[in-house]
Residue, then its C-alpha position, 0 to 999 in steps of 0.5 A: x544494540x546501541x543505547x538510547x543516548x547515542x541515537x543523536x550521533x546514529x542519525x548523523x551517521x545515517x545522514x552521512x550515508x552509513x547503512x546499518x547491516x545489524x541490530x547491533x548498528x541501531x538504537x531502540x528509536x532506529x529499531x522501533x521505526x523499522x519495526x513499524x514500516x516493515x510490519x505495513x509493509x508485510x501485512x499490506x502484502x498479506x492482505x492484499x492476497x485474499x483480496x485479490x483472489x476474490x476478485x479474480x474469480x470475476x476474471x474474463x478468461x481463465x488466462x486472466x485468472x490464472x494472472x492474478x493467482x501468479x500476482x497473489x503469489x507474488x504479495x504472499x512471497x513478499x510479504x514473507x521477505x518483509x516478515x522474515x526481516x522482522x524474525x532478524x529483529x526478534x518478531x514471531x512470524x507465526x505471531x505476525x501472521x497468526x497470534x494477532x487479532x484482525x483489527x490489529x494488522x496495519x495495511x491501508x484501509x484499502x483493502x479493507x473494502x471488497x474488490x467485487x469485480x474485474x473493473x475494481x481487480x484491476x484498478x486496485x493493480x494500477x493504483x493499490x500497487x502504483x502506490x506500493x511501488x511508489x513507496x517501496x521504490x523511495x525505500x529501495x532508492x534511501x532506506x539506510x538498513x542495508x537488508x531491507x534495500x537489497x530484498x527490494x530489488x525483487x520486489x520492486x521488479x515484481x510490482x512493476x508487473x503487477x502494475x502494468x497488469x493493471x494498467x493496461x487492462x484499464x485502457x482495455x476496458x475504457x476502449x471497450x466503453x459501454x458497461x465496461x468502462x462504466x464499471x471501470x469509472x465507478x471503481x475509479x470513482x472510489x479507489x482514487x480518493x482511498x489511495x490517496x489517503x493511503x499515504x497519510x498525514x499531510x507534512x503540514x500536520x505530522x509532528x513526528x519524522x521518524x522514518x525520514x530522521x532515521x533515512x527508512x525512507x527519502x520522500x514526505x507523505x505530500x511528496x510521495x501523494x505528488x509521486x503517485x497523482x504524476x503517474x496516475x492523473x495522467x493515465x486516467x485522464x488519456x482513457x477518458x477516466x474522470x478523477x478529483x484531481x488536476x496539474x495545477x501549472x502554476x504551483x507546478x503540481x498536482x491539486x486535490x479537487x476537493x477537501x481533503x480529507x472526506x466521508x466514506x460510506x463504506x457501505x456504499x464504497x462511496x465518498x461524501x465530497x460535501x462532508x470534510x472530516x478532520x484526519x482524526x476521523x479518518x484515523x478512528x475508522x482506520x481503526x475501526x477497520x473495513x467490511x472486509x478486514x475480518x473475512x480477509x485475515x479470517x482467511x489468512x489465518x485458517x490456513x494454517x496447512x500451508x495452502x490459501x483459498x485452496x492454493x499452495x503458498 
């Protein structure tokens, strides 16, 4: 490994398009920052199995089952691709997955919260994985570690389906109208706001830059927010889906219709739009962690036999 002293000349080589192969390529600072994105990454991927597995159980067919075990199986093997780069750095996989307690994985509070039914299965696919492949395609696309990169072409082929899975069982819903797009409406009404928190700090308060200094990523936490709402605003607003966002014409953008950030009543799975909060409560209940985050990692780490929920993984 490189020494601290050469991480200024290590981020002028990284700006001038050299990609690091190697620990031996890095500084403890590169090292650090690859560490924490990749171990999001991985977690964001375990803990989205368990979710949507309960989930699935509320499916309409067994096809329709059957579909979201074939996406469960696809987050666990992706979680492994984000895992096994972190063995290459020196991190026990069986402590990522088994040596730590539930509060410390670092996935999106998201899926902290239960997915009790197929409106929210679904929803949870067009805007839980439009927001990982949001991020992942802005990695695949800039990151300056060349392993990572490349184990994101897979990846990000699978999210696409996932993603279209979730699209367009939303339009079906909605055109259904009546309870079942009541039910996708309420699953909107909470997921939105909770996805667009899961891409963090707004530049403006962000003192640290890291991840964009060291090129593991391109885009800003607002620009990606922008990436996510032009895919997403849109698609609800042709299913007769309200969301608290609009394109403003004249900046050229897309504006939250509230202030952001708010309360949650997780309980409720419920957000307060006349109570703003500072972005250091909602790290404390980040933090904190969801109603879910115990059951989920419980989950994950009583099987230990190499099976999940009964399922081979």
């Amino acid at each position: 490994m490189l020494p601290p002293e050469k991480d200024a000349e290590l981020r002028q080589k990284i700006a001038n398009g050299f990609i690091v192969e190697t620990e031996e390529d890095m500084t403890p600072g590169y090292k650090a920052a690859l560490e924490v994105i990749l171990t999001v990454q991985g977690d964001t991927e375990l803990v989205s199995a368990p979710a949507y597995y309960f989930a699935s159980k509320d499916a309409p067919s067994i096809n329709s089952r059957l579909a979201v075990y074939a996406i469960i199986q696809d987050e666990l093997g992706h979680a492994n691709i984000a895992y096994r780069l972190l063995e290459d750095l020196g991190v026990s996989k069986q402590w990522l997955m088994y040596g730590r307690a539930p509060h410390e994985f670092k996935h999106p509070y998201g899926f902290d919260q239960a997915l009790e039914n197929w409106a929210e299965m679904v929803v949870a696919n067009g805007f839980f994985d439009r927001a990982g492949i949001t991020l992942l395609a802005d990695v695949h696309k800039n990151c300056s570690y060349g392993p990572w990169q490349r184990a994101l072409t897979k990846v990000d082929r699978e999210e696409v389906l996932h993603l279209r899975h979730g699209e367009s069982w939303m339009k079906r819903l909605a055109k259904a109208g009546g309870a079942a797009k009541e039910a996708l409406q309420r699953a909107v009404d909470w997921m939105f706001p909770v996805t667009l928190e899961w891409f963090g700090l707004p530049d403006h308060l962000k003192k640290h830059n890291d991840q964009l200094e060291y090129r593991l990523k391109g885009l800003t936490n607002d620009q990606l927010r922008q990436v996510w709402m032009s895919a997403t605003v849109p698609l609800c607003e042709s299913i007769g889906i309200r969301v608290p966002a609009h394109y403003d014409n004249g900046k050229q953008e897309y504006h939250i219709d509230y202030e952001f950030p708010v309360e949650f009543d997780a309980k409720e799975k419920r957000w307060l739009f006349d109570q703003p909060i500072t972005w250091q409560q909602v790290f404390q209940r980040w933090k904190q962690r969801g109603p879910m985050n115990q059951t989920y990692v419980n989950m994950i780490q009583g099987e230990k036999n190499g099976t999940f929920g009964g399922l081979r993984w």
